[in-house]
ZAVO-764142 format. One record per residue: x, y, z of N, C-alpha, C in turn. Coordinates in steps of 0.001 Angstrom, whole numbers, plus 524288, in hexadecimal, padded with zeros to 5 digits. Each point is the difference from the previous one (the first is absolute). Layout:
BEGIN
XYZXYZXYZ;...
This chain:
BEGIN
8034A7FB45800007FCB6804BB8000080363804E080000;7FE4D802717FDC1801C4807377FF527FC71803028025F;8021B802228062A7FCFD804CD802B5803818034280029;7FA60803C78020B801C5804AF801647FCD980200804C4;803E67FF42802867FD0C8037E8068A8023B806527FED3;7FAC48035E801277FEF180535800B58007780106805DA;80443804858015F7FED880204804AF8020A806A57FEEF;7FDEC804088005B803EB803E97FB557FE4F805CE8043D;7FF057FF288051B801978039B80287804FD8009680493;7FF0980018804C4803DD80194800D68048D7FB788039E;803398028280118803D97FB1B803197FF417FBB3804C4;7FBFD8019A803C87FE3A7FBB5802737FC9A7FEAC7FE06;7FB76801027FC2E7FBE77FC647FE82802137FDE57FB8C;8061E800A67FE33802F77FA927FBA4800737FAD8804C8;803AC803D7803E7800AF7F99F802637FC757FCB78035E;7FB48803238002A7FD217FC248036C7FD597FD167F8DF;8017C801607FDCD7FDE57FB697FBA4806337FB187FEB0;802CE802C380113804BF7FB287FE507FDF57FA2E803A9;7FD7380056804477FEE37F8A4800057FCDA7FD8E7FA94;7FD16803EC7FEF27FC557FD637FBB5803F07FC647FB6C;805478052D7FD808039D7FDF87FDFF803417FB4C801A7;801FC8003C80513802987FC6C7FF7D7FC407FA9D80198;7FBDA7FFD6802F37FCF87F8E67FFB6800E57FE1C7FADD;7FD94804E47FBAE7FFE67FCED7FA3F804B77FEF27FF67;8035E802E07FF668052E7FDDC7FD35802647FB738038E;7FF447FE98804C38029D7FD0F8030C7FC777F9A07FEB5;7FA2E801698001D7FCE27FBCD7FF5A801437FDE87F846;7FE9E803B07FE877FF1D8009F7F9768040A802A57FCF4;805CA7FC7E7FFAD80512802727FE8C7FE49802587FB61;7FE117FB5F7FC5D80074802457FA087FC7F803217FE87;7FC9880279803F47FDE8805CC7FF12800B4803B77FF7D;7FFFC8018E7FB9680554806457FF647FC70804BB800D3;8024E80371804247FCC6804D38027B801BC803267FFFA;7FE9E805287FDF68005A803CC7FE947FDF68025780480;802D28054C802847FCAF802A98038C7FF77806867FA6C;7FB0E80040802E17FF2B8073E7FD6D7FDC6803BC80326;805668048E8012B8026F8019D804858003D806D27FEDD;7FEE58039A803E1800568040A8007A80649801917FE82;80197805B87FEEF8055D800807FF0B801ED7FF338058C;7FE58801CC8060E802F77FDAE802F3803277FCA480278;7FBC07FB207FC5A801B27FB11802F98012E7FCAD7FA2D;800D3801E27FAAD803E87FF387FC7C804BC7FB598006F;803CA804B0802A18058F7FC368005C7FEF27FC4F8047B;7FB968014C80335802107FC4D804477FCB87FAB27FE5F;7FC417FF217FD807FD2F7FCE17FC6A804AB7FBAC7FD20;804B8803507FCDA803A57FE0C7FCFC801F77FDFA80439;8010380155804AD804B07FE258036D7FE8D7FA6780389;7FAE17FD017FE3B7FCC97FC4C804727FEB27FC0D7FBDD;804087FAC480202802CD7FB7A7FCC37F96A7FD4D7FE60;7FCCF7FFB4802397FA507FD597FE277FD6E801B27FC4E;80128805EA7FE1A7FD0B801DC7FE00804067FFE17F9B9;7FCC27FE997FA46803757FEA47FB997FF38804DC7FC6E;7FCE58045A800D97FE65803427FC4680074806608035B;8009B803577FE577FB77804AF801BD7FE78804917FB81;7FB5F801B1800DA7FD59804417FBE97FF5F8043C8033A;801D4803CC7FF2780075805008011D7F877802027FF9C;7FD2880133804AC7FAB48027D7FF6180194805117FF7F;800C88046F7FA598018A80332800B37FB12803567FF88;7FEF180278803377FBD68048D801677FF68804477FA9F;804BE800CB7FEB48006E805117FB707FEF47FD5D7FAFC;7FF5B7FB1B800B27FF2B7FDFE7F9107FD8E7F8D2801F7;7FC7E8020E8021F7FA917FACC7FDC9800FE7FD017FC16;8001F802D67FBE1800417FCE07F8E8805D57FAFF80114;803A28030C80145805EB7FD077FE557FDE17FB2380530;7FD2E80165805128004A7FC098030F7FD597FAA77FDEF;7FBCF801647FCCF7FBC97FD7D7FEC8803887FDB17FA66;8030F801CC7FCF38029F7FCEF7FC8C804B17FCB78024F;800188004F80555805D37FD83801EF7FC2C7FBBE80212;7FA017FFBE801497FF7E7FB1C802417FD207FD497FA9A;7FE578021B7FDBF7FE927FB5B7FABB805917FE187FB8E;803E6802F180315804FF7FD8D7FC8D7FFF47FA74803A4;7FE957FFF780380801D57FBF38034B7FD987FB9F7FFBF;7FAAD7FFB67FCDC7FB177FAB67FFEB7FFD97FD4D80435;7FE4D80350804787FD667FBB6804AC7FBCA7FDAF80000;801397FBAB801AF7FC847FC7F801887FA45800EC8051B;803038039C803377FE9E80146803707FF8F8044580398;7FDDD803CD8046E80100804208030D800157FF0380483;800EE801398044C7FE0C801858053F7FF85805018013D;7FCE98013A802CF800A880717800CA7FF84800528049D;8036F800BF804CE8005880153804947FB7E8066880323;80188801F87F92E7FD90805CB802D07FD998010F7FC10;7FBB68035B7FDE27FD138000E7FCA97FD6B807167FF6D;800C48022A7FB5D7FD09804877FEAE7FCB37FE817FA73;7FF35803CA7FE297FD667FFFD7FA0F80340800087FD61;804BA804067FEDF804BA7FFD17FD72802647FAC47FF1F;8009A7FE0480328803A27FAC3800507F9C77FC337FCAA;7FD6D7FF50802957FC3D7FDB77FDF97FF5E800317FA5D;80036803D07FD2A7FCBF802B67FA77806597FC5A7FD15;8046380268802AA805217FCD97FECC7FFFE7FA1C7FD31;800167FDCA805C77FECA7FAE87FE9F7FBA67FCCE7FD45;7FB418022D7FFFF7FB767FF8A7FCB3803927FFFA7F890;80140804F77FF0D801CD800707FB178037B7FD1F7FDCA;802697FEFD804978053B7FBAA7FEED8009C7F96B7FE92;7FA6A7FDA67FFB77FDF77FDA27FD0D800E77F9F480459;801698016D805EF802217FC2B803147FC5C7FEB0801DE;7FD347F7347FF8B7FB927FED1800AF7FE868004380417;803337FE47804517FFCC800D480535801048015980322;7FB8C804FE801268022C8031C804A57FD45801C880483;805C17FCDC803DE7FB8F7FFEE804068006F8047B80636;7FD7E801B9800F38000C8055D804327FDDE7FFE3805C2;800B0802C4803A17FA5780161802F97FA51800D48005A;7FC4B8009D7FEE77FB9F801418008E7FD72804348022F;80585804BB7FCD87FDE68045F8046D7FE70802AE7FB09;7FF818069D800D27FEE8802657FD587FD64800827F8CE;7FEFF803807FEA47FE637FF9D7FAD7802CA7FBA87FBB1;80570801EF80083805447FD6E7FD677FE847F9A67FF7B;7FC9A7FE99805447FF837FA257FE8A7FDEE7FE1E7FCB0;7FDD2801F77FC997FBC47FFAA7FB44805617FF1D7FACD;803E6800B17FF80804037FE377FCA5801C77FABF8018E;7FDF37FE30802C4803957FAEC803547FCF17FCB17FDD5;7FFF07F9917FEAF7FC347FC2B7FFC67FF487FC0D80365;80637801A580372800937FA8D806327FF8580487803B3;7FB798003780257801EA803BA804927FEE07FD64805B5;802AB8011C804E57FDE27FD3580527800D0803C3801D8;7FB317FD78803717FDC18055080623803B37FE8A80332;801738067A8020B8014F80075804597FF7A8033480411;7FECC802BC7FE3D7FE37802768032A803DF8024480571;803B78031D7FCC8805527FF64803378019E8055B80480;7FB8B8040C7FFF47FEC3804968044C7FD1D7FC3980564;7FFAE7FD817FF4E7FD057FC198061A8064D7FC1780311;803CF8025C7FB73804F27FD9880394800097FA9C80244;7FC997FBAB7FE1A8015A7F996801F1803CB7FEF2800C0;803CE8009E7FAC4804F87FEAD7FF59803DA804AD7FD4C;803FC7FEEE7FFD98051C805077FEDF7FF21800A67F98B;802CB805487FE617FF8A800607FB92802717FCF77FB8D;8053F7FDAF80241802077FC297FDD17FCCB7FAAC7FF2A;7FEA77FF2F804477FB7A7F8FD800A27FB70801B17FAAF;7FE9D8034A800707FB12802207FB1C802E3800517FA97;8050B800EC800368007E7FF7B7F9E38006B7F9AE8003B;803527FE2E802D2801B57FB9B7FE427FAB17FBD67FF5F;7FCA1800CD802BE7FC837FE1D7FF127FD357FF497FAB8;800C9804BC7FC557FEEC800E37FA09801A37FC3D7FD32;8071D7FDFD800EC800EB7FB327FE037FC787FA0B7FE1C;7FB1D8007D805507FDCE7FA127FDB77FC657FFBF7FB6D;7FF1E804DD7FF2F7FBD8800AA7FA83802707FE4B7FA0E;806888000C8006B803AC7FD117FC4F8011E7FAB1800DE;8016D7FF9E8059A802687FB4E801BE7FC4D7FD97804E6;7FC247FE918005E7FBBD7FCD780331803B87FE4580314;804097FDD97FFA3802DC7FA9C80245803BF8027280429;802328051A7FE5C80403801F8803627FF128014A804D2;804267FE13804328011C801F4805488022C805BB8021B;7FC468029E800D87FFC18059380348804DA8009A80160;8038D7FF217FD7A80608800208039D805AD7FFC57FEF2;80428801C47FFBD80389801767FF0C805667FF9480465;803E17FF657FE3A804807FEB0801D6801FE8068280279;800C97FFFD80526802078044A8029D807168002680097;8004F803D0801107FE40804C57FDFE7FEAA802A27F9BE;7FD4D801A9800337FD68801957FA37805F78031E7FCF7;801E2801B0801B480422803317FD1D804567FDF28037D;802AC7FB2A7FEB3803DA7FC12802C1805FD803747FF42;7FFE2803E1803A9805BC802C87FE9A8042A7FD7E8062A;804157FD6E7FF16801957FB8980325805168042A80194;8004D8053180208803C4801438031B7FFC180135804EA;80544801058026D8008E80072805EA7FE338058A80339;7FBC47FEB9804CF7FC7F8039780142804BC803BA80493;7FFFB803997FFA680153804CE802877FD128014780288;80484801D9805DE7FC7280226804F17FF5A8065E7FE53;7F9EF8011B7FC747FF6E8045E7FDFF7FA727FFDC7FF88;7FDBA804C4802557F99B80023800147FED58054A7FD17;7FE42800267FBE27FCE7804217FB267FC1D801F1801C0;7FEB08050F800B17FAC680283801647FFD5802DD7FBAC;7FB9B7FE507FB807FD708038E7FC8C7FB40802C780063;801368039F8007C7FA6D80569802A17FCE57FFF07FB4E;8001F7FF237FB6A7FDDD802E57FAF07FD1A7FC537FF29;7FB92800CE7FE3C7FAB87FE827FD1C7FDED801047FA45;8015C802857FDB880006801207F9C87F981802338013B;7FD967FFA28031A7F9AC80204800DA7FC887FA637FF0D;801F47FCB2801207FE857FB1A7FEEB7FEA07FD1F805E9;7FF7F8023A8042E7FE3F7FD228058F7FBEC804A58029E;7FDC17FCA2803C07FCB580144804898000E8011D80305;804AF7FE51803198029E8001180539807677FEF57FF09;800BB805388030F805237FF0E8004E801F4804308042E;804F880087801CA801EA8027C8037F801E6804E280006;7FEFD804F4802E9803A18057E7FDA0804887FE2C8005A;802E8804347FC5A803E27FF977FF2180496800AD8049E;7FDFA801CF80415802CC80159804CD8007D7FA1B80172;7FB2C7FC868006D800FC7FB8580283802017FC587FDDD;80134800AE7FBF2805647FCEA7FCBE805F38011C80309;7FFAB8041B7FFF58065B8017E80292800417FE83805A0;7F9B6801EE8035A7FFE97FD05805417FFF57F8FE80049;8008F7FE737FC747FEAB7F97380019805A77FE867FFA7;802AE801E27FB218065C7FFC37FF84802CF8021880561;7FDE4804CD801CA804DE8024D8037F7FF5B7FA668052A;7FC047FE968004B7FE2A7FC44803168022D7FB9380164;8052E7FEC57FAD2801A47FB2C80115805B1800E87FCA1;80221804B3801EA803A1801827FE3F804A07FF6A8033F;7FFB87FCF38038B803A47FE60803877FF557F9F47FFA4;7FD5A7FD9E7FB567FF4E7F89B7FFE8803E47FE147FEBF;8045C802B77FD24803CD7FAC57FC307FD22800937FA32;7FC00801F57FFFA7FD9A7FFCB7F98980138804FF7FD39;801878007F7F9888019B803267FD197FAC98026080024;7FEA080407800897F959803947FDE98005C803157F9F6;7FD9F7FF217FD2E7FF00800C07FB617FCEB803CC7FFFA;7FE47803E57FC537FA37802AB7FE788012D7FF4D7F952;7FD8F7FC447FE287FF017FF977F9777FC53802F780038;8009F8022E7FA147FCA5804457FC5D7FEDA7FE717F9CF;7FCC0800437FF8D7FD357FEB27F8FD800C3807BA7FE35;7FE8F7FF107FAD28008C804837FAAE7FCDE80450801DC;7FBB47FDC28041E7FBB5804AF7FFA1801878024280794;803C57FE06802967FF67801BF80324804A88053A8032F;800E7803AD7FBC180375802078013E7FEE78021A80461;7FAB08047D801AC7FF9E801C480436800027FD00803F3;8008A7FC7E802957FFCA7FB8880287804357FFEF8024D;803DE7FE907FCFD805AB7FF4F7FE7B8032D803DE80383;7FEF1804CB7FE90801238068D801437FDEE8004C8051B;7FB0B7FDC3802DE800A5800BE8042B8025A7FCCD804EC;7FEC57F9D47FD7D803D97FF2380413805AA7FFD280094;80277800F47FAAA8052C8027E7FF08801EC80531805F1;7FCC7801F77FFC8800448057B802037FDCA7FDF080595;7FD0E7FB92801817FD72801E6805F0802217F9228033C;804CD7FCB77FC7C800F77FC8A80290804E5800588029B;800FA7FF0B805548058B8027A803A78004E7FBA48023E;800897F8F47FC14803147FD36801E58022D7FE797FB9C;8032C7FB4F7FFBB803EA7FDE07FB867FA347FDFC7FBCB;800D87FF6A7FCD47FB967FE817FBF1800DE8018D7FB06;800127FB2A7FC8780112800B87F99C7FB61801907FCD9;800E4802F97FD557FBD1802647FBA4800E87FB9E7FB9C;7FBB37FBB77FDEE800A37FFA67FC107FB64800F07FB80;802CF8015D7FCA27FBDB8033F7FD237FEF47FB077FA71;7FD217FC8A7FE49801377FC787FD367FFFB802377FA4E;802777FF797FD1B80167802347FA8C801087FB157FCF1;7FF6F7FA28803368003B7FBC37FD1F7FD737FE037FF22;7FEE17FB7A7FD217FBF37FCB07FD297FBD97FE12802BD;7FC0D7FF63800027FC9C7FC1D8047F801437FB01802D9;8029F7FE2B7FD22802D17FB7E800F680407800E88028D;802B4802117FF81805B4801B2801FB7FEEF801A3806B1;7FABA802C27FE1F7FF36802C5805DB7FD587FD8E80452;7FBD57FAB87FE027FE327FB6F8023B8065B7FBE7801FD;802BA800507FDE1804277FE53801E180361802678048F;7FF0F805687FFB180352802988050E7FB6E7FF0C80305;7FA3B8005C7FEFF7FD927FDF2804E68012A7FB2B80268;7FF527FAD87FD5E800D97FCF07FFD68055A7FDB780478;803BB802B67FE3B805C67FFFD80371800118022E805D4;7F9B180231800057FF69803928057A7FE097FDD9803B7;7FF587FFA7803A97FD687FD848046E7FA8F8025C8016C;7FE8B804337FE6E7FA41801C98014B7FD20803807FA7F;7FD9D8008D7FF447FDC6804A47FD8F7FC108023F80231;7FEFA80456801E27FBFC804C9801F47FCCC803587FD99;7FCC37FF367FE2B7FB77801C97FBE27FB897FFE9800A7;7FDF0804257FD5C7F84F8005F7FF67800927FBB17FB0A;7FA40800057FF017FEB67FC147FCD980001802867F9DC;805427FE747FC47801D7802547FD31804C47FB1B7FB85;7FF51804097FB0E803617FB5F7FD41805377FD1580364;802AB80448802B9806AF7FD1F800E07FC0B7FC1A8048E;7FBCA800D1803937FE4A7FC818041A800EC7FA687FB64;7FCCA8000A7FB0D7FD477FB0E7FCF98053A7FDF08006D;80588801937FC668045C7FDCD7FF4E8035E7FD5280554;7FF0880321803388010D7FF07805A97FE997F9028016D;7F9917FFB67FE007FDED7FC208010B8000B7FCB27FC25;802CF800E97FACA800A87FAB17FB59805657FF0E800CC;8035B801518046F804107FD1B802A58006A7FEED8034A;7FD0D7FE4C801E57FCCB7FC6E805DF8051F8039D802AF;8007380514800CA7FFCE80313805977FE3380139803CC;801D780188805177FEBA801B1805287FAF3807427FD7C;7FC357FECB8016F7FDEE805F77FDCE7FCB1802B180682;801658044D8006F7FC38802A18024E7FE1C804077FCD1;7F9647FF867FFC47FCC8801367FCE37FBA2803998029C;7FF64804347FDC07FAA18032E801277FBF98001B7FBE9;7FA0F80010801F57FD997FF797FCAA7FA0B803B780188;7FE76802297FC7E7F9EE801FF801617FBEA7FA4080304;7FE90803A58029A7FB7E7FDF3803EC7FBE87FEC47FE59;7FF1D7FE007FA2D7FAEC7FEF17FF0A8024F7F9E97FCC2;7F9FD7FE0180070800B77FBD07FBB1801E7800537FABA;7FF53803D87FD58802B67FE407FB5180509801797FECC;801BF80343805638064E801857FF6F802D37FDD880410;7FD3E7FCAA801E18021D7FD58803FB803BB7FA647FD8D;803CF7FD96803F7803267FA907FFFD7FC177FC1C7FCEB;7FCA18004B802727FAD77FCF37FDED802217FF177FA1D;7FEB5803EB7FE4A7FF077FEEF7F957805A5800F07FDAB;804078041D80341805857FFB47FCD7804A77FF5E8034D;800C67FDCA802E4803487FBBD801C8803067FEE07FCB5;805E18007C7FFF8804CA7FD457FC2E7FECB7FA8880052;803A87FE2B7FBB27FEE47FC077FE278029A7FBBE802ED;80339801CD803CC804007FBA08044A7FDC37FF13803C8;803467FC558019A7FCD87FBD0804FE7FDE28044D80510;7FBA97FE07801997FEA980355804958031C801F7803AB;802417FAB58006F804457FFDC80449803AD805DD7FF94;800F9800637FBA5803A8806857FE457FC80803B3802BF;7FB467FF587FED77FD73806198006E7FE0A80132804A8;801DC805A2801197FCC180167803F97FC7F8052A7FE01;7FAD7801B3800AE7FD7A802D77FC3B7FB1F8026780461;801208035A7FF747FCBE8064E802017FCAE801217FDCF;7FB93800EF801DA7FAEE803227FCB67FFF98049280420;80113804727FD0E7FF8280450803EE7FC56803BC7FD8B;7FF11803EA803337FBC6806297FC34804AC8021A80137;7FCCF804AB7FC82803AE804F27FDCA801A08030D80565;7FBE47FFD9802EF800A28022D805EF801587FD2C80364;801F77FBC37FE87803327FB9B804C2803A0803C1804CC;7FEB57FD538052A802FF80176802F5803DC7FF468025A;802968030F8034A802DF7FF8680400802577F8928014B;7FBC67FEE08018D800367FAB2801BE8001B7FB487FBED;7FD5A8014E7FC1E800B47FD687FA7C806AE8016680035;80275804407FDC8804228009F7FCB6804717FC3A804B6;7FE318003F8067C802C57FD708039B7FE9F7F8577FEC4;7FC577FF7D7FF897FFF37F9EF7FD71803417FE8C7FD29;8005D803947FA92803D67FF257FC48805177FEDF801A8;80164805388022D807597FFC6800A9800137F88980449;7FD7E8006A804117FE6E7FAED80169803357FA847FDD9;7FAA68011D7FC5B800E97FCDB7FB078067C7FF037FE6D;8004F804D07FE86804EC7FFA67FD47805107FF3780275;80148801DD8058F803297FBEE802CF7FFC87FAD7800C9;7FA167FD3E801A9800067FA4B80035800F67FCF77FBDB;7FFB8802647FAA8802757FD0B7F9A4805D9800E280242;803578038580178805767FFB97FF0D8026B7FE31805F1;7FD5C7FEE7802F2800327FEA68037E8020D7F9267FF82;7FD6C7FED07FE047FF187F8907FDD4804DA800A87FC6C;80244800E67FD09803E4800937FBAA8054C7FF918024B;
């Protein structure tokens, strides 16, 4: 078979679809899969050994996308995430089977679609794609070889606190209580990090300017992959619920996680993709207190505490 799994927004909702990729390819070698991918998550698409193809979803030219997937004669689709655009896409593209969610208008391009009905949070956002798989493959097991992104180097006594959200969470921490969580355990034996993504310069600038213990700025300017790997090598990661959190968790890492207080932005439904056992995960409000932000730090001594 010739697929193509669609996922073409942004960096954690690619990787909470990579289990879908790898069951098939692990269950169903000689299935050649194509992912079709936002420009963000592009190279890092190229850089993830399961996956045999990628098509650029380029936003500025529909036409060339829609001739890059009928160059390809699939057999088949999955669509993790679904608009009209993508829909009208694949409709034109002459691919017999394609199969989606059951949400919105867009589902009306699909001819396999299953309910899910995935704002009631049963299961994680990852468990819901992968679930899409049985509408191809009836036979396949929900399941995959961990860690999802198997990067096999030596972990460093080094804990990452990424403050930045791209505007993509519910719940997360001021920026003051990032530096109070670090200054917090700045006498452990652990290296303290503050990573930064493209969009977070102001961020960057302030705790540059308002942190008065030892602490590395890293600002990532490298590949997704590259940078899932310095997580990877780390002993913690510290995050709202956000792409570097997803990568955090497709290398079965240590994560402390914040998350909005409601069901559909809650652990509930986006939970990384690594063993529980890794995660420890916060649902806080925007007005969390005093005693909340004291749980946390808590928290975060008794993880480095055990280590």
């Amino acid at each position: 078979m010739n697929l193509l799994i669609t996922r073409h927004d942004k960096i954690g909702d690619f990787v909470v679809t990579l289990p879908l990729f790898k069951a098939i390819k692990e269950q169903y070698p000689d299935v050649k899969i194509t992912a079709l991918v936002s420009k963000v998550n592009y190279k890092f698409a190229k850089d993830i050994y399961f996956i045999d193809d990628v098509i650029l979803y380029n936003t500025n030219d529909l036409d060339k996308t829609l001739e890059d997937i009928k160059g390809k004669n699939f057999d088949a689709s999955i669509s993790a995430y679904i608009d009209t655009k993508l829909g009208k896409i694949l409709y034109k593209s002459g691919i017999k089977k394609r199969v989606s969610p059951a949400t919105k208008l867009a589902q009306f391009f699909f001819n396999k679609k299953v309910i899910q009905r995935r704002s009631k949070a049963k299961k994680t956002e990852w468990q819901y794609n992968l679930d899409l798989a049985k509408k191809l493959f009836p036979d396949i097991k929900l399941d995959f070889t961990q860690p999802l992104l198997n990067i096999k180097e030596k972990k460093e006594k080094r804990v990452i606190f990424h403050a930045g959200s791209g505007g993509s969470t519910d719940g997360n921490l001021k920026i003051d209580d990032y530096i109070n969580l670090a200054r917090s355990i700045k006498d452990s034996g652990f290296e303290i990090v503050f990573s930064f993504g493209p969009d977070d310069e102001k961020i960057k600038e302030y705790i540059e300017t308002n942190v008065d213990f030892k602490a590395l700025i890293y600002e990532s300017k490298v590949t997704l992959f590259d940078f899932a790997r310095y997580i990877a090598t780390s002993y913690l990661f510290v995050s709202t619920s956000t792409g570097p959190m997803h990568l955090a968790g497709a290398t079965n890492s240590k994560t402390l996680s914040f998350f909005g207080n409601s069901l559909f932005a809650s652990s509930k439904r986006w939970a990384t993709v690594s063993e529980e056992k890794n995660q420890n995960n916060f649902m806080i409000n925007k007005d969390y207190t005093k005693d909340d932000y004291l749980e946390i730090e808590t928290k975060l001594k008794e993880i480095l505490i055990y280590e």
